[in-house]
LUMLUMDREN-2810 file (N, C-alpha, C; in Angstrom, 1 decimal):
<atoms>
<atom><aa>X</aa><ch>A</ch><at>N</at><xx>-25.1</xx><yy>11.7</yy><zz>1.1</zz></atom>
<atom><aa>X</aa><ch>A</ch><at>CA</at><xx>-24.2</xx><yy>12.8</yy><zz>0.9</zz></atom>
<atom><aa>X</aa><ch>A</ch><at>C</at><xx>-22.8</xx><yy>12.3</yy><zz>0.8</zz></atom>
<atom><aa>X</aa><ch>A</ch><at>N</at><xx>-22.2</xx><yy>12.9</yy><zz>-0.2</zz></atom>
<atom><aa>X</aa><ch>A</ch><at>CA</at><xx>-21.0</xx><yy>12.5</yy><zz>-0.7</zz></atom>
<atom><aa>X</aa><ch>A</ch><at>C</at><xx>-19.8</xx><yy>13.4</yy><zz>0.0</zz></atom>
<atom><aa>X</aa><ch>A</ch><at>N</at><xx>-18.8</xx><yy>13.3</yy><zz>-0.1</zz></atom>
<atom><aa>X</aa><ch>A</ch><at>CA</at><xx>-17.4</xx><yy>14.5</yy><zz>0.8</zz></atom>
<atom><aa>X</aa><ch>A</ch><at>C</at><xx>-17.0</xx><yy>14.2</yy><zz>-0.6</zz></atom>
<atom><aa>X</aa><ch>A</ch><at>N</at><xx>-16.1</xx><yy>15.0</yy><zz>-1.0</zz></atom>
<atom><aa>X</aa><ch>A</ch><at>CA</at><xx>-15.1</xx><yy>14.7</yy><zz>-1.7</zz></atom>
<atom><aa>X</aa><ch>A</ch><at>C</at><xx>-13.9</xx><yy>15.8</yy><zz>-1.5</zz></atom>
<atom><aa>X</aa><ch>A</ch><at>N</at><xx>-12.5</xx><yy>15.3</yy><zz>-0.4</zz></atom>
<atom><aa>X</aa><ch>A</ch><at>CA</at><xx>-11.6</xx><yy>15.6</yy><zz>-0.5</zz></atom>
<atom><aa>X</aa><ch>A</ch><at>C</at><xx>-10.5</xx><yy>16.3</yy><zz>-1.6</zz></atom>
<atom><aa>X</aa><ch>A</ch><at>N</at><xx>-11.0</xx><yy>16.1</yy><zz>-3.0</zz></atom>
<atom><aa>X</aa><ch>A</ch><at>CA</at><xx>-10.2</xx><yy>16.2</yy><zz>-3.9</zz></atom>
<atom><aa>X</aa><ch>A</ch><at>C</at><xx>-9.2</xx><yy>17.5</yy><zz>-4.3</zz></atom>
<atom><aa>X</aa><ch>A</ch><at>N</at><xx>-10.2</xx><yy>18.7</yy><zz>-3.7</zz></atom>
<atom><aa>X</aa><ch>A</ch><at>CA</at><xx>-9.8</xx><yy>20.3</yy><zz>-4.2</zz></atom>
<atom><aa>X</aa><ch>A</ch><at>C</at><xx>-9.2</xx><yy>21.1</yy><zz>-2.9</zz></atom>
<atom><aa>X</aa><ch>A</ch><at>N</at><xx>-8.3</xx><yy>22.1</yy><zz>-3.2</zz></atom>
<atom><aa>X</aa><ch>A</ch><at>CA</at><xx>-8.1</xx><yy>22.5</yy><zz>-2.5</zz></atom>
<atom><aa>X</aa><ch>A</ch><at>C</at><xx>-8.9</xx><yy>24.3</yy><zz>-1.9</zz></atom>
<atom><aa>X</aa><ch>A</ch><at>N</at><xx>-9.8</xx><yy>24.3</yy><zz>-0.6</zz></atom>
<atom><aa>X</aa><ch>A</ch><at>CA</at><xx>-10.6</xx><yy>25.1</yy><zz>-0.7</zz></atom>
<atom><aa>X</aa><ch>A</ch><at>C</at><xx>-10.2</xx><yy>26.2</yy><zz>0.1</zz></atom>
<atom><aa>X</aa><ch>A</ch><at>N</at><xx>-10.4</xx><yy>27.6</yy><zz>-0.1</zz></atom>
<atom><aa>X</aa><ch>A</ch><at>CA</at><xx>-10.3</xx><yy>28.6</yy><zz>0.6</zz></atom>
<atom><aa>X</aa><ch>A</ch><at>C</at><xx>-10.7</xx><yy>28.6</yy><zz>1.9</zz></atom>
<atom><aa>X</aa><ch>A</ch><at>N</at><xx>-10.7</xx><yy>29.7</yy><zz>3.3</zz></atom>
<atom><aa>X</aa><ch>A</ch><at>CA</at><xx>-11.5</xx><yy>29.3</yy><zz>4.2</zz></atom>
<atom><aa>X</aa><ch>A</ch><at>C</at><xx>-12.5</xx><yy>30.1</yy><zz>3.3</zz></atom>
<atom><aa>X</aa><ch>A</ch><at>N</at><xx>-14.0</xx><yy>29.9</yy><zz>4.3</zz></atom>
<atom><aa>X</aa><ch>A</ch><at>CA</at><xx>-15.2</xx><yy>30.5</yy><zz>4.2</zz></atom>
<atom><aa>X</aa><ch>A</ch><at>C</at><xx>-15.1</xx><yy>32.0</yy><zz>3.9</zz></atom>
<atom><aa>X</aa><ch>A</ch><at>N</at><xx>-15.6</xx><yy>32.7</yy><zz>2.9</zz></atom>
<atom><aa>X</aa><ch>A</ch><at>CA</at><xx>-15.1</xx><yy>34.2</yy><zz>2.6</zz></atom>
<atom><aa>X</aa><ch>A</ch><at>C</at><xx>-16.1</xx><yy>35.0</yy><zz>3.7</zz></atom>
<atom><aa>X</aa><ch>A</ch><at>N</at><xx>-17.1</xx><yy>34.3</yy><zz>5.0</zz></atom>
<atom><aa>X</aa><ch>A</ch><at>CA</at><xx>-17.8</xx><yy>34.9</yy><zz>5.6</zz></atom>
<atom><aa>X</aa><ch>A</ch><at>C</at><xx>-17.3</xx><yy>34.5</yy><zz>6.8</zz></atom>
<atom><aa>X</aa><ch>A</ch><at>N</at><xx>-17.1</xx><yy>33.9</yy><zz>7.5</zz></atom>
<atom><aa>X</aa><ch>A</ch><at>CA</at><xx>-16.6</xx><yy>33.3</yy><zz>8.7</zz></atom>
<atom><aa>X</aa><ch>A</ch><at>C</at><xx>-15.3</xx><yy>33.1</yy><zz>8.9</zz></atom>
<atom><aa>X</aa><ch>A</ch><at>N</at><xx>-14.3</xx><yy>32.5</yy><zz>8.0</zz></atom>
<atom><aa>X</aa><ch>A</ch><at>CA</at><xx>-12.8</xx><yy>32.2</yy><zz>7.5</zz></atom>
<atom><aa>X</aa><ch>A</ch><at>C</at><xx>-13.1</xx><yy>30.5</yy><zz>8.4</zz></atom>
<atom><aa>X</aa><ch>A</ch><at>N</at><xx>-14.3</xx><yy>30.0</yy><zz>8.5</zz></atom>
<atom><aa>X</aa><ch>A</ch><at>CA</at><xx>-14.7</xx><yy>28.3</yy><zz>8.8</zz></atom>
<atom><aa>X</aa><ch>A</ch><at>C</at><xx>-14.1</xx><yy>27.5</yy><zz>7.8</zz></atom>
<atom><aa>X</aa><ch>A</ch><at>N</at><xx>-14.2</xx><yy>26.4</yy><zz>7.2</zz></atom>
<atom><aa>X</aa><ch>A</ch><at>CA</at><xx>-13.7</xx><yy>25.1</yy><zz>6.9</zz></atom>
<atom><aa>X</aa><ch>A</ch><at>C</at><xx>-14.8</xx><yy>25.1</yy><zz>6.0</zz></atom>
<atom><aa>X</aa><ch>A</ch><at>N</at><xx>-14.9</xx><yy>24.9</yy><zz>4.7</zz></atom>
<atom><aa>X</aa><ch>A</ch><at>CA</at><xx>-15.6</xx><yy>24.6</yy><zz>3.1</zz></atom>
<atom><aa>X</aa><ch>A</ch><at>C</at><xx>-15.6</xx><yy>22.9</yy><zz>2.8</zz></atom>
<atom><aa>X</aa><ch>A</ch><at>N</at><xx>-16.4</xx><yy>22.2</yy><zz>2.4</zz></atom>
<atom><aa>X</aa><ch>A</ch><at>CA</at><xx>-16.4</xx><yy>21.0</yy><zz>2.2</zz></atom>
<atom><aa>X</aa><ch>A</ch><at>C</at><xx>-17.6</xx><yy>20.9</yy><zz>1.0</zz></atom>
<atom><aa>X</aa><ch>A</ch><at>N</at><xx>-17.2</xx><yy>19.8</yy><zz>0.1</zz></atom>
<atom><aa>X</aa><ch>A</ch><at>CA</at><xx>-17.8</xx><yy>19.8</yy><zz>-1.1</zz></atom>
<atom><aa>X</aa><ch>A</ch><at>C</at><xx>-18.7</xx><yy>18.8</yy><zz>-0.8</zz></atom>
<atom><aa>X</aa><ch>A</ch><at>N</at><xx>-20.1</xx><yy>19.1</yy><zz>-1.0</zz></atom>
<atom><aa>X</aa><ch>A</ch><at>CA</at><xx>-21.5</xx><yy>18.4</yy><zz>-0.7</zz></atom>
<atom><aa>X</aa><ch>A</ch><at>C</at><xx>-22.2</xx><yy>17.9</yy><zz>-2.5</zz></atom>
<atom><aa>X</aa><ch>A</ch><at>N</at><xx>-22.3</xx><yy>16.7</yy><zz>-2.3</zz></atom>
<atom><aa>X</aa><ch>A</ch><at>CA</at><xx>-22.9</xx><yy>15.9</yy><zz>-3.7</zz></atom>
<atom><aa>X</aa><ch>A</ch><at>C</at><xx>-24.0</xx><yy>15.5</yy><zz>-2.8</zz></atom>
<atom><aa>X</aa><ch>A</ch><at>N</at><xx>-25.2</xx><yy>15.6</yy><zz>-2.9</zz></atom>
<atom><aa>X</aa><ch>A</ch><at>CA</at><xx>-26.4</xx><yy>15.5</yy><zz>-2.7</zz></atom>
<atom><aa>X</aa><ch>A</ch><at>C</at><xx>-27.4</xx><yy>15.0</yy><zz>-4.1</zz></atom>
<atom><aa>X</aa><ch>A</ch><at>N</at><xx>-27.7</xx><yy>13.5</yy><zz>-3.6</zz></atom>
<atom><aa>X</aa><ch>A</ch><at>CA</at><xx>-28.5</xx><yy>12.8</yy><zz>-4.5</zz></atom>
<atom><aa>X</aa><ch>A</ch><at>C</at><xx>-28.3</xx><yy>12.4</yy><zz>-6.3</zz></atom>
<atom><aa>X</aa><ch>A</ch><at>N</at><xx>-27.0</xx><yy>12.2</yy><zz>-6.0</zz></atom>
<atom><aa>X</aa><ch>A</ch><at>CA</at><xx>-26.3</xx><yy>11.9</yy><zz>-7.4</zz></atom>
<atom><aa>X</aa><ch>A</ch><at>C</at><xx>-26.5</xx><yy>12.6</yy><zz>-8.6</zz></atom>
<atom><aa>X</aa><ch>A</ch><at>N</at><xx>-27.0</xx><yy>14.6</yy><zz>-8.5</zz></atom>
<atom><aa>X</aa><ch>A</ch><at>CA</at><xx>-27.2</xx><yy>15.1</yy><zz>-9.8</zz></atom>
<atom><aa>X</aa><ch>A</ch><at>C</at><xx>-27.0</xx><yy>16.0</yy><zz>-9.3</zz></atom>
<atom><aa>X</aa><ch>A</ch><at>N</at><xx>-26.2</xx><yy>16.7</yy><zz>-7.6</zz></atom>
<atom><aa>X</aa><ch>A</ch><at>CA</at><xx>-25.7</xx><yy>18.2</yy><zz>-8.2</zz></atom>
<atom><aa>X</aa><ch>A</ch><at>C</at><xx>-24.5</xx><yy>18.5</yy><zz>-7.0</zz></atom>
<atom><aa>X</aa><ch>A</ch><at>N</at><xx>-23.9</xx><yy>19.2</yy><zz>-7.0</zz></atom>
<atom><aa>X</aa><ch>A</ch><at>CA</at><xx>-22.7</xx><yy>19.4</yy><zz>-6.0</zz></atom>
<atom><aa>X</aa><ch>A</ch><at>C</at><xx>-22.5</xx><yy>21.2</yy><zz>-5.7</zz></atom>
<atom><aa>X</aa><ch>A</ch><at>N</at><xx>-22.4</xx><yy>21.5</yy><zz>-4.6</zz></atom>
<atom><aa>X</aa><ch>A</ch><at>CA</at><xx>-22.3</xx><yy>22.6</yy><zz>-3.9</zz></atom>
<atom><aa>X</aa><ch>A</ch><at>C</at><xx>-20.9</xx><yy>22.4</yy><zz>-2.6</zz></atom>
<atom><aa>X</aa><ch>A</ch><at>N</at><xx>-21.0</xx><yy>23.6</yy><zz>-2.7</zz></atom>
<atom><aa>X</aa><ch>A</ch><at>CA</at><xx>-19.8</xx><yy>23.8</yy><zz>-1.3</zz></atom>
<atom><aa>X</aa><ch>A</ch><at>C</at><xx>-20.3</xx><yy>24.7</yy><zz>0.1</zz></atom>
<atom><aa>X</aa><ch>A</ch><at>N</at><xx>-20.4</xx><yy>24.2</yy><zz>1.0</zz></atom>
<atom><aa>X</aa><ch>A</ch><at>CA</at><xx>-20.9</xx><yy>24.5</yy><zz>2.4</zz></atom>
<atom><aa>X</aa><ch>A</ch><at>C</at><xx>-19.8</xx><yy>25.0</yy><zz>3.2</zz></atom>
<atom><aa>X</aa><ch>A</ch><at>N</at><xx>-20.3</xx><yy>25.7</yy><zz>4.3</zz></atom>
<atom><aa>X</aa><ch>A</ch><at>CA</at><xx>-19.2</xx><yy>26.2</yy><zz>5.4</zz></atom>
<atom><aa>X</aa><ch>A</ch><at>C</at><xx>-19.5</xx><yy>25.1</yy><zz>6.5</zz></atom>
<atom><aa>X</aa><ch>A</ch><at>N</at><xx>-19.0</xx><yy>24.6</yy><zz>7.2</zz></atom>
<atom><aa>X</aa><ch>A</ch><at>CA</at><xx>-19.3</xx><yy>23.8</yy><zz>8.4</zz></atom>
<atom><aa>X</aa><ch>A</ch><at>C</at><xx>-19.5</xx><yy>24.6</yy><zz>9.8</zz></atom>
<atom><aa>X</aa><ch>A</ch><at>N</at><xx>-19.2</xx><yy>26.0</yy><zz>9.6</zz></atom>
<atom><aa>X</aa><ch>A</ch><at>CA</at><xx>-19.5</xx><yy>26.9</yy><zz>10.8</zz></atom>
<atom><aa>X</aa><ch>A</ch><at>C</at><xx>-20.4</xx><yy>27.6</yy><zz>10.5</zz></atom>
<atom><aa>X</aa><ch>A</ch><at>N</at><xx>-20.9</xx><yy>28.4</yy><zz>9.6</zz></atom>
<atom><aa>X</aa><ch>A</ch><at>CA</at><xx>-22.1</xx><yy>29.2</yy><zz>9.2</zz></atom>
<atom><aa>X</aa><ch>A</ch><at>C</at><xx>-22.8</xx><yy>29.0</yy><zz>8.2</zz></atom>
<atom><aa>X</aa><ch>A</ch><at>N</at><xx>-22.7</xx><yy>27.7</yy><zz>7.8</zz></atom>
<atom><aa>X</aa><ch>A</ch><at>CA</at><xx>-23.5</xx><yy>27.3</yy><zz>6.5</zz></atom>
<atom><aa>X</aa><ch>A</ch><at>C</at><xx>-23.7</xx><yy>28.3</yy><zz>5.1</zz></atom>
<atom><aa>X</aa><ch>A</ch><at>N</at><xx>-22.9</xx><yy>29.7</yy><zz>4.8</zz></atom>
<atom><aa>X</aa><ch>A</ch><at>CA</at><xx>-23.0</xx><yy>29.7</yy><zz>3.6</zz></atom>
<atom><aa>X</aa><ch>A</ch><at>C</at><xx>-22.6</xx><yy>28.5</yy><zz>2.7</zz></atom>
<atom><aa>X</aa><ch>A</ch><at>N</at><xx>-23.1</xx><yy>29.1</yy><zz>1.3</zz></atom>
<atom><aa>X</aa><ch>A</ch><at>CA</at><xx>-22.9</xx><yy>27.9</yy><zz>0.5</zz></atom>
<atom><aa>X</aa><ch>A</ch><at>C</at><xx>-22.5</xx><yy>28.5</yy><zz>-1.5</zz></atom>
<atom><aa>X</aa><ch>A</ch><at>N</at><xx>-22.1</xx><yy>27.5</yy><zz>-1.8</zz></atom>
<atom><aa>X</aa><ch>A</ch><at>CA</at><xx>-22.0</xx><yy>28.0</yy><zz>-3.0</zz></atom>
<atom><aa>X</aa><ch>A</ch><at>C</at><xx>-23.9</xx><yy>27.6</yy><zz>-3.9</zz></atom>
<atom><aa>X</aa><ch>A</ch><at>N</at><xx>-23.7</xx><yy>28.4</yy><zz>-5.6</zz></atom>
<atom><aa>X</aa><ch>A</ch><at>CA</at><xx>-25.2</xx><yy>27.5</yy><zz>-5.6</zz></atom>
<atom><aa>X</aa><ch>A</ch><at>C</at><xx>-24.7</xx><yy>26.3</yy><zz>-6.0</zz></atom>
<atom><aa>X</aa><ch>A</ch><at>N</at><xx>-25.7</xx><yy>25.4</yy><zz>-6.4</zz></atom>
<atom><aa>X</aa><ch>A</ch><at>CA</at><xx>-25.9</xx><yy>24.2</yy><zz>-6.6</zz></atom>
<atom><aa>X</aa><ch>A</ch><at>C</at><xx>-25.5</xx><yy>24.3</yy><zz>-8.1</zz></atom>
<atom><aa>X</aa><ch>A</ch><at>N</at><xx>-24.9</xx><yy>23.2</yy><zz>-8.7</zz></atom>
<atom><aa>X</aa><ch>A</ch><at>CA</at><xx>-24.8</xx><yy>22.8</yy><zz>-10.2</zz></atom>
<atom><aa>X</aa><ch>A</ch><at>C</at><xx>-25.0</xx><yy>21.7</yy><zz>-10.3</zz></atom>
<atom><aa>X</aa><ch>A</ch><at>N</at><xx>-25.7</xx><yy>21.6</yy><zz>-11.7</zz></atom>
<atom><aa>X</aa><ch>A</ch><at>CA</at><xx>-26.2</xx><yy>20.0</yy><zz>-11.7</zz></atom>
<atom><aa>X</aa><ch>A</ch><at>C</at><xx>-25.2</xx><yy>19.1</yy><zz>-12.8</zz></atom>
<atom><aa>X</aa><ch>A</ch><at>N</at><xx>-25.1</xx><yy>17.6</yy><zz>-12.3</zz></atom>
<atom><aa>X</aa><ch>A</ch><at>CA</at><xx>-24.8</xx><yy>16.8</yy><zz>-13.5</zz></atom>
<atom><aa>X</aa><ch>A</ch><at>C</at><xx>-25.0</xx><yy>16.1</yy><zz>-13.5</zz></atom>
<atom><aa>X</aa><ch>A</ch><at>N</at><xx>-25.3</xx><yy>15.2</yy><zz>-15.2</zz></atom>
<atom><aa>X</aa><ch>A</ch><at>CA</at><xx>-25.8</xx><yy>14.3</yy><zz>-15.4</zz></atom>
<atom><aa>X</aa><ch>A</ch><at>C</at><xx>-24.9</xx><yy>12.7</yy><zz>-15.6</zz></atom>
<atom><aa>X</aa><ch>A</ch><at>N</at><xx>-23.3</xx><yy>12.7</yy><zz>-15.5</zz></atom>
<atom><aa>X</aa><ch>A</ch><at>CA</at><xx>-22.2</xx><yy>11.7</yy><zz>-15.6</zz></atom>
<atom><aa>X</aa><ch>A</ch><at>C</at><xx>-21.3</xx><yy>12.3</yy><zz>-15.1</zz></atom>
<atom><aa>X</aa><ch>A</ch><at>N</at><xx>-20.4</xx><yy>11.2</yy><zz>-15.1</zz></atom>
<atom><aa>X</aa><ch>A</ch><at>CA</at><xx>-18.8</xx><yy>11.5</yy><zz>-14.3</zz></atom>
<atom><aa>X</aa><ch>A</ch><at>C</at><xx>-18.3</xx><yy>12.8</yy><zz>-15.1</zz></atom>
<atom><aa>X</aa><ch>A</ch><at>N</at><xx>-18.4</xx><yy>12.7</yy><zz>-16.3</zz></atom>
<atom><aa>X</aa><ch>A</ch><at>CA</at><xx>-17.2</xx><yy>14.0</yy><zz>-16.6</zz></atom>
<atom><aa>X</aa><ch>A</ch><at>C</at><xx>-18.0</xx><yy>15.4</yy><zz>-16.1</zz></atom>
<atom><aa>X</aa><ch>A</ch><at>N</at><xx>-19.3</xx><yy>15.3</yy><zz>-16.5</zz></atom>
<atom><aa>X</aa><ch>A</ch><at>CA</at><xx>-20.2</xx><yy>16.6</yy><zz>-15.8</zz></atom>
<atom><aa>X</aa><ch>A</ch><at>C</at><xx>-19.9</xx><yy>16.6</yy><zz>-14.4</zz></atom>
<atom><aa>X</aa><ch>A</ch><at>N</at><xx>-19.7</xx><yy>15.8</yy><zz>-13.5</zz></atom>
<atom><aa>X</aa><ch>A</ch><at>CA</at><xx>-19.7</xx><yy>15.6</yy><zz>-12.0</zz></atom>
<atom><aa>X</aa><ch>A</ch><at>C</at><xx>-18.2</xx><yy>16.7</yy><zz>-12.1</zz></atom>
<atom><aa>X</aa><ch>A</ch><at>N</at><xx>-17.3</xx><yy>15.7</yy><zz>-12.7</zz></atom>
<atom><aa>X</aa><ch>A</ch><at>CA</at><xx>-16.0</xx><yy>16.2</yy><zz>-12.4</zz></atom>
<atom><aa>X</aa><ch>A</ch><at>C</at><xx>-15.9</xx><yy>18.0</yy><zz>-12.7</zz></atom>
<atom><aa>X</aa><ch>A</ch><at>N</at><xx>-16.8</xx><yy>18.2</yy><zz>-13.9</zz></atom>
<atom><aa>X</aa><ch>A</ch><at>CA</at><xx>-16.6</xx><yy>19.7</yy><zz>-14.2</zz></atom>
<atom><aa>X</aa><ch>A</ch><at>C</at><xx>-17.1</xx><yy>20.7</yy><zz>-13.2</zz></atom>
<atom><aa>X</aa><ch>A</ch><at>N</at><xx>-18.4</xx><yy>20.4</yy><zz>-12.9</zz></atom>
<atom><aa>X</aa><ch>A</ch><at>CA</at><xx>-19.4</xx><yy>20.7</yy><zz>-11.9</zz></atom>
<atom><aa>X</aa><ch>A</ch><at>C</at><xx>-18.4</xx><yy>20.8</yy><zz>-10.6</zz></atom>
<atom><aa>X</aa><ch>A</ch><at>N</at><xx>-17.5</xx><yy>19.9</yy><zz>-10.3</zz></atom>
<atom><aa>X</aa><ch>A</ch><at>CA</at><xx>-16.8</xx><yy>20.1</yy><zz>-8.9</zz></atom>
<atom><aa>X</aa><ch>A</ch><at>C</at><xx>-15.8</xx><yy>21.3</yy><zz>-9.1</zz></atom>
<atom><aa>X</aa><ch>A</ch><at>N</at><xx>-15.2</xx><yy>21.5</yy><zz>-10.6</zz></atom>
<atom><aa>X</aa><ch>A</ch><at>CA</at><xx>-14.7</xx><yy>22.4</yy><zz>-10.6</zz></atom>
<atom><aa>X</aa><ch>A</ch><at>C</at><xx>-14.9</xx><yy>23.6</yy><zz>-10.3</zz></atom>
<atom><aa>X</aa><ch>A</ch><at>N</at><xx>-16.3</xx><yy>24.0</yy><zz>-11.2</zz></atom>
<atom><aa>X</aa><ch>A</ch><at>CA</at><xx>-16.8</xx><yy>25.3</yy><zz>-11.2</zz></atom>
<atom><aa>X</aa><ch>A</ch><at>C</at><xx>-16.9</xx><yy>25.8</yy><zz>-9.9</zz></atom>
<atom><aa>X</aa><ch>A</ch><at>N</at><xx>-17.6</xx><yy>24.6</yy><zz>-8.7</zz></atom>
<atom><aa>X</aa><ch>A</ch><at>CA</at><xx>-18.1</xx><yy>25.5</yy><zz>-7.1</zz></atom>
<atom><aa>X</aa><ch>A</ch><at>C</at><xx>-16.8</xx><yy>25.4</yy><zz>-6.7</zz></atom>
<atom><aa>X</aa><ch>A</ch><at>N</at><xx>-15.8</xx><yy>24.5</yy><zz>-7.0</zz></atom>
<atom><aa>X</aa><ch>A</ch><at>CA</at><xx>-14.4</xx><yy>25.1</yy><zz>-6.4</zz></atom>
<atom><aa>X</aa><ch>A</ch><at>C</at><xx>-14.1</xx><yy>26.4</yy><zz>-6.5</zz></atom>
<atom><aa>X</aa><ch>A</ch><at>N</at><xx>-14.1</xx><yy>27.0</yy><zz>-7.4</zz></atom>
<atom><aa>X</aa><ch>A</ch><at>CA</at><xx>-13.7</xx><yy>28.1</yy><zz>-8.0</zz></atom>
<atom><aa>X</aa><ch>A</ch><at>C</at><xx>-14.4</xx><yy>29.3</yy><zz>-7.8</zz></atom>
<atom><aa>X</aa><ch>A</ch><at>N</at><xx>-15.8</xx><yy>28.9</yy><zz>-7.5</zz></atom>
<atom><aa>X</aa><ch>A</ch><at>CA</at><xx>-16.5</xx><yy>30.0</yy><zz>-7.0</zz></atom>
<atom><aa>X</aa><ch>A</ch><at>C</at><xx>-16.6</xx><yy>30.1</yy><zz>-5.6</zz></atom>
<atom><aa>X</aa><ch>A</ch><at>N</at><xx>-16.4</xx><yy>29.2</yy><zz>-4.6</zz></atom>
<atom><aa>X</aa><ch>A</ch><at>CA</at><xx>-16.2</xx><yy>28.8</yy><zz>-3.6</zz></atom>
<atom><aa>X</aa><ch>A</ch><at>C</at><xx>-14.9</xx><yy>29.9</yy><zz>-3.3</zz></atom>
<atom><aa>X</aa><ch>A</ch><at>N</at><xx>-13.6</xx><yy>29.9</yy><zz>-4.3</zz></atom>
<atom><aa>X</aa><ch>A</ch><at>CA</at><xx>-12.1</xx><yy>30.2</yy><zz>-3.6</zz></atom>
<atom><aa>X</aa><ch>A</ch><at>C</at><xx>-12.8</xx><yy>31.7</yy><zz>-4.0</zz></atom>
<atom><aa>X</aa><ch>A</ch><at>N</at><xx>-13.5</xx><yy>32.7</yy><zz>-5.1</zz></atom>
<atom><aa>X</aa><ch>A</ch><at>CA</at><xx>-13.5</xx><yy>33.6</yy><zz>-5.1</zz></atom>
<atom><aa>X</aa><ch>A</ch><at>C</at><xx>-14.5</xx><yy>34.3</yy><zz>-4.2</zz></atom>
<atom><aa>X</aa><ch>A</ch><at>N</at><xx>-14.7</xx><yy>33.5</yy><zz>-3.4</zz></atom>
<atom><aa>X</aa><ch>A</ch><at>CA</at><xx>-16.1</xx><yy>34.2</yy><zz>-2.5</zz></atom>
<atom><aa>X</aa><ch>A</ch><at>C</at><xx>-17.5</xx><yy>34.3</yy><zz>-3.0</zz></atom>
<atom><aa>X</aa><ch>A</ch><at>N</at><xx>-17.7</xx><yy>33.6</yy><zz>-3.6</zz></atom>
<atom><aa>X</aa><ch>A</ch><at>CA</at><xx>-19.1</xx><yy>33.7</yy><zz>-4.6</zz></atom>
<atom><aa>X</aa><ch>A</ch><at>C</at><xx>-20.4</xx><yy>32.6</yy><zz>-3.8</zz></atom>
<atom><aa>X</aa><ch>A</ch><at>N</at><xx>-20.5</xx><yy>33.5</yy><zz>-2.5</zz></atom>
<atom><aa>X</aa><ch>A</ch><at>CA</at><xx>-21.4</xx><yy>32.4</yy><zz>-1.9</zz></atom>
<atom><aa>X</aa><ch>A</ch><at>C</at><xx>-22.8</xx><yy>33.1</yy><zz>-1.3</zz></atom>
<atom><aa>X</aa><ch>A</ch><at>N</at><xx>-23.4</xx><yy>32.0</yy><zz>-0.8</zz></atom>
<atom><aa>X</aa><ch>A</ch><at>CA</at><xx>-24.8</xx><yy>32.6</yy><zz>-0.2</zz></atom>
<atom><aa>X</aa><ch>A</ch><at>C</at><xx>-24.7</xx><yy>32.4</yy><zz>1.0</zz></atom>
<atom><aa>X</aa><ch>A</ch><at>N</at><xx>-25.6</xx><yy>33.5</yy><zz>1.6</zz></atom>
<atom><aa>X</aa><ch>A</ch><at>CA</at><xx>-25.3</xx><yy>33.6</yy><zz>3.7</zz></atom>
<atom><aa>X</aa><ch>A</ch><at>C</at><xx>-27.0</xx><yy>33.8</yy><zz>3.6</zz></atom>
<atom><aa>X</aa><ch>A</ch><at>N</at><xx>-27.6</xx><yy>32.7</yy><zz>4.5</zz></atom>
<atom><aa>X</aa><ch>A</ch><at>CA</at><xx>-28.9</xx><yy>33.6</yy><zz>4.8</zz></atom>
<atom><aa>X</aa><ch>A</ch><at>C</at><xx>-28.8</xx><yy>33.6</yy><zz>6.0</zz></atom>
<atom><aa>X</aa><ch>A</ch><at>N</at><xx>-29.5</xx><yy>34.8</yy><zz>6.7</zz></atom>
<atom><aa>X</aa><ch>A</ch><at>CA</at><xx>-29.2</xx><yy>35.1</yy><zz>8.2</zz></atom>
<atom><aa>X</aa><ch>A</ch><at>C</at><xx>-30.7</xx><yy>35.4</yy><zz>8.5</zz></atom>
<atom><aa>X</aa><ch>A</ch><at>N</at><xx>-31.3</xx><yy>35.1</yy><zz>9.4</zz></atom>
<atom><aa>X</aa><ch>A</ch><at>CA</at><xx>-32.6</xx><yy>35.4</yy><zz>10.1</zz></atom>
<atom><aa>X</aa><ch>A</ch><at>C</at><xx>-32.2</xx><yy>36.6</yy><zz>11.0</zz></atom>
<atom><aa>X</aa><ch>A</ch><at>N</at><xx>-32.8</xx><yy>37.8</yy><zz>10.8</zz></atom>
<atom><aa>X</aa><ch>A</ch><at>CA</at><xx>-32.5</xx><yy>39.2</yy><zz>11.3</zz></atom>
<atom><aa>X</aa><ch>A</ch><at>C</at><xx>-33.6</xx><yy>38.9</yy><zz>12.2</zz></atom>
<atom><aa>X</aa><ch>A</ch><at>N</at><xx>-33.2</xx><yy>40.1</yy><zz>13.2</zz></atom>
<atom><aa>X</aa><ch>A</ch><at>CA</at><xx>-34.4</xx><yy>40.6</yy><zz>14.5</zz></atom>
<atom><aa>X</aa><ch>A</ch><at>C</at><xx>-33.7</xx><yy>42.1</yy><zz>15.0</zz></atom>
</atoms>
């Protein structure tokens, strides 16, 4: 698992937690909450420039609130 410090991210649009960008297995990157684990989806790439675009997109959907919350109800 990769961090990549590079963007600047919103808090969590569910929690207002801390967002950090997750590269998992060298072909796709998402953005996590570190307090409630929503997340952005996943995009994949296949090189550096796709990596670099791919980081952009979940940044962006990340700052507009464009995330997933699963919650186990009772």
């Amino acid at each position: 698992m990769e961090i990549n410090p590079n963007y600047i991210l919103e808090d969590c649009p569910i929690c207002r937690g801390s967002g950090y960008m997750v590269h998992e297995g060298g072909w796709n990157v998402q953005i996590e909450c570190a307090d409630c684990c929503a997340h952005t989806v996943y995009i994949s790439y296949s090189n550096d420039s796709e990596k670099k675009e791919a980081e952009k997109q979940v940044a962006a959907l990340w700052n507009m609130g464009k995330v997933v919350k699963t919650d186990f109800g009772g």
